[in-house]
Structure formats: C-alpha cells, structure tokens
C-alpha positions in Angstrom: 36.1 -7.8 -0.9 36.0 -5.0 1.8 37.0 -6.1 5.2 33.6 -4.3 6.6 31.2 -5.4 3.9 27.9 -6.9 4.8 27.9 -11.0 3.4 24.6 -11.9 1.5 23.9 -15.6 1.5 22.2 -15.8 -2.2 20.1 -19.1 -2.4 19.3 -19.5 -6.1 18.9 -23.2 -7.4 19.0 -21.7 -11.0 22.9 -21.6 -11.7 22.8 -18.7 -13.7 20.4 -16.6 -12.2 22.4 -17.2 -9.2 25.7 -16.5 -10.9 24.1 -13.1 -11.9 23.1 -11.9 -8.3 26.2 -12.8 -7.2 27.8 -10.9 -9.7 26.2 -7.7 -9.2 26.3 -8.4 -5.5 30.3 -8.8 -5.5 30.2 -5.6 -7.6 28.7 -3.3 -5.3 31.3 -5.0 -2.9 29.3 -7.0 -1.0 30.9 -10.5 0.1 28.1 -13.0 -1.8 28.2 -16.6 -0.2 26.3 -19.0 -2.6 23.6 -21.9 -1.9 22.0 -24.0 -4.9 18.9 -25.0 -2.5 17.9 -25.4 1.1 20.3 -27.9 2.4 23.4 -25.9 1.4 21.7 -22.4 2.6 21.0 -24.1 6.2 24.6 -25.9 6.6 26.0 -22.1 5.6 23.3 -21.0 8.0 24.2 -23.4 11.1 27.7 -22.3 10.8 27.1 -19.6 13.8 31.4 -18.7 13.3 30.4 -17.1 9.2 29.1 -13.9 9.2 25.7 -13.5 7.8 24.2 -10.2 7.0 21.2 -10.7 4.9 19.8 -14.0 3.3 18.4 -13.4 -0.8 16.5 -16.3 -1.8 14.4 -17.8 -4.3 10.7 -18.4 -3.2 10.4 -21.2 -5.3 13.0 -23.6 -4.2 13.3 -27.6 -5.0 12.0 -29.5 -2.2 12.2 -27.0 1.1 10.7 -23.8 -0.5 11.9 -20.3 0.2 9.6 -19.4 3.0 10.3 -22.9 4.8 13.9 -21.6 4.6 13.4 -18.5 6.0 11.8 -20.1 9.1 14.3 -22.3 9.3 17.1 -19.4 9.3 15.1 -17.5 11.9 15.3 -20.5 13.9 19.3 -20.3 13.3 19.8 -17.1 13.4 16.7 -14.6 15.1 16.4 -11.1 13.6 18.4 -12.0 10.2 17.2 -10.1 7.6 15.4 -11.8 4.5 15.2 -10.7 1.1 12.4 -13.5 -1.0 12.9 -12.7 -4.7 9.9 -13.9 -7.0 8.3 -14.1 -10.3 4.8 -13.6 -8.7 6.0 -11.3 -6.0 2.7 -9.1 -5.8 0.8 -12.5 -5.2 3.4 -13.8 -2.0 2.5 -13.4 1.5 5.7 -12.8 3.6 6.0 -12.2 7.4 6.1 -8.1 7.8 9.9 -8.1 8.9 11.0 -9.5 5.8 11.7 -8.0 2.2 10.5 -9.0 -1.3 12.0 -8.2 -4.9 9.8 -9.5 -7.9 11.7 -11.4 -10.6 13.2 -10.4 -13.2 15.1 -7.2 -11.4 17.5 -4.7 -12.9 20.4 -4.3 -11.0 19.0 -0.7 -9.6 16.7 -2.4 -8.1 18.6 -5.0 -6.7 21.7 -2.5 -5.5 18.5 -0.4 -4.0 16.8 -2.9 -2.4 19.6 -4.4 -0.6 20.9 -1.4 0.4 17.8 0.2 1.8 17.6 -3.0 4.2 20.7 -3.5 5.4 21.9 0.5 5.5 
C-alpha cells in the first residue's frame, strides 16, 4: 500500500466477487476497504477520520440497495465519487455525477474506469 493511494470502499455482498475487486484493486495499488452490504459501507462511511476516495458498489444490494447507499454517502460525505457496478447497467438510471460499470468487467475495464474518475 502506497502512502498517497486513493482508498476505494468496495461494497459487494457476493464474497467472491468482492474478494476479486479487491484484488485487482490492491493490485493496481489502490488501498480497497471492504463492506458485505449497506450497514457496514455506512459505519465505514460515518467514520469522517478514514479516508475515502471513491465508493464501488453493487446496485443490487440485500435490503438498502446500491442507489439508497449512494444517497446515503452523499449525505455523509458531499461530492464523493460513486462507481454503481451492474449486471443490467445499460438499463440503471444514475444521478449524472456518478459512474457505472456493467457486470461482469475485465480488469481493463475496471483499472480504466477507476482511474479515469479519480485521476
């Protein structure tokens, strides 16, 4: 982990999807924090001391779904970037200051998307 690496919060509540954007995240030496759902993303995302660069989630989450979320984090934190990632991402409606990836992704994709909104 770089010292001056943007941190990702990746909310996934599939364990192994999760575990393999956080993998290619930490890769491309980003520092990946890690929610299953949307009560560990917001107690991550009320902790105003961690450093939060960009927020990667699922659209369809359990319970509080990813959009819900977002608003949520907005709330928290104004201005943070959002990255929705989604098997049906042509069909998703998202605010115009936020970013979507459809599902599945290569890891081009993912390395360029993230890069292209946090750079």
């Amino acid at each position: 982990m770089s010292a001056n690496a943007f941190t990702i919060l990746v909310v996934e509540d599939d364990n192994i999807v999760r575990m393999l954007i956080v993998d290619v995240l930490e890769e491309l030496e980003f520092n990946v924090l890690e929610a299953d759902g949307s009560d560990q993303a917001l107690e991550t995302l009320e902790n105003l001391d961690q450093q939060i660069d960009l927020m990667m989630t699922d659209v369809g989450l359990p319970g509080m779904d990813g959009r819900e979320l977002a608003t949520r984090a907005r709330a928290l934190r104004p201005g943070l970037p959002i990255l929705f990632a989604s098997g049906y991402a042509e069909n998703i409606e998202v605010p115009g200051d936020m970013h979507v990836i459809g599902k599945p992704f290569s890891i081009d994709q993912l390395r360029d998307k993230v890069k292209g909104i946090l750079e």
